[in-house]
N, C-alpha and C positions, 0 to 999 in steps of 0.2 A: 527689481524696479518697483518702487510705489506706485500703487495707484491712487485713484483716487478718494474711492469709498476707501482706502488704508488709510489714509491721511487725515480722514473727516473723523475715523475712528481712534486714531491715535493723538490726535490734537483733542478730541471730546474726552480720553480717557486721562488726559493730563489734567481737565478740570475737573475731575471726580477725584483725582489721587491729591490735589491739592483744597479738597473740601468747598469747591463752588459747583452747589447744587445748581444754581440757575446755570450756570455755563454750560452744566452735563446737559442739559436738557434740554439745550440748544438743540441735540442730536435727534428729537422727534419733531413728528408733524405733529400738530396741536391734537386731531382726533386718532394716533399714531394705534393699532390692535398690538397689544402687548400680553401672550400669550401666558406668561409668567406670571402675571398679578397675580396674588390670592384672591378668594373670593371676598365680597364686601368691599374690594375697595372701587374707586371710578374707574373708567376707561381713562386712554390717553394718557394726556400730560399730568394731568390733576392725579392720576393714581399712582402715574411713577417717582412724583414729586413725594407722597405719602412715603411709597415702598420703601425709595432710596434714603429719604428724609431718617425715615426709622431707624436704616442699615447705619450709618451716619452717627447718627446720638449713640449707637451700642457700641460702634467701633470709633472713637472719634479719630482713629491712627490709622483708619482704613486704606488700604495699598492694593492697586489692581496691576498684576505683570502679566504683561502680553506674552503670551508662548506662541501662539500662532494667530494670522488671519488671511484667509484663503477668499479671493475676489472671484466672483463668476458673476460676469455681467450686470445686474442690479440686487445681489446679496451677497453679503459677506460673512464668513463662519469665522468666528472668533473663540478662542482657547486661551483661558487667565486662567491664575493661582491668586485667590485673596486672601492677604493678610493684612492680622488687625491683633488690639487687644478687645479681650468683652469688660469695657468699663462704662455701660451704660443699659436697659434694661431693653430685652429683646424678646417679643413677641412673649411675655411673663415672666421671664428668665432673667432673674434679676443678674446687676454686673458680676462676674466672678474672678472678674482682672487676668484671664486667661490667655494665654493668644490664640489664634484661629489661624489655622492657612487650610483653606478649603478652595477646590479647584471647580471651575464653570465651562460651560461650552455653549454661546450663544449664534441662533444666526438671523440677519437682519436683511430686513427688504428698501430698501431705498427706491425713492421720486422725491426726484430735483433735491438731492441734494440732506436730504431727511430723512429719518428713518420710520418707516412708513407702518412696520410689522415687524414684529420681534418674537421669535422664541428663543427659551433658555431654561437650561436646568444647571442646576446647583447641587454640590453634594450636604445637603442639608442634613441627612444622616451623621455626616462626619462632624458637620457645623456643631448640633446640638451635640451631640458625645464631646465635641473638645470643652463646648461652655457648661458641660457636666448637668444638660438638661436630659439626657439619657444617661444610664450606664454604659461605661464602656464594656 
């Protein structure tokens, strides 16, 4: 059975897999705490428009597949594999036309309908080894 924080998450992640940033981003509340930002950039919406913004220009093929999302009450824990190519520069890293599939596990707080609070980790290790900004 769907629910319904399932539905707002899977209907939001078909606008990210199809390259509409403002759509994504439907899915926060305008002052939404997004645990995940690096430092320096804003809270909210303005910072994950930056984040995702950047994610976006490096990968412009970027693909998010849902492995799992697990409902309890007003948060939802979410499990993707992202794949991309790096044809665009990422955090210094210049394109290296690689592809990437690095795996995530986020979990989100909803009111009314929004995503209120957000954490999430990334295997960012993996990320930068694939686009050959570490050694493997």
């Amino acid at each position: 059975m769907t629910t319904n924080l399932e539905s707002i998450i899977r209907k939001d992640v078909g606008y990210f897999n199809n390259g509409d940033l403002d759509g994504y981003l439907e899915l926060y509340a305008e002052d939404a705490a997004l645990h995940y930002l690096p430092p320096g950039l804003p809270g909210g919406v303005a910072g994950a428009r930056l984040f995702y913004g950047m994610f976006m220009a490096a990968f412009p093929d970027i693909h998010v597949d849902i492995k799992d999302i697990l409902v309890d009450g007003d948060r939802a824990a979410v499990r993707i594999i992202l794949t991309g190519t790096h044809k665009g520069e990422l955090m210094g890293v210049p394109a290296s036309g690689k592809p990437i599939s690095v795996s995530a596990i986020s979990i989100l707080r909803f009111a009314s309908g929004k995503c209120v609070e957000r954490w999430s980790e990334l295997d960012m290790m993996g990320l930068m080894t694939q686009i050959g900004a570490i050694p493997a």
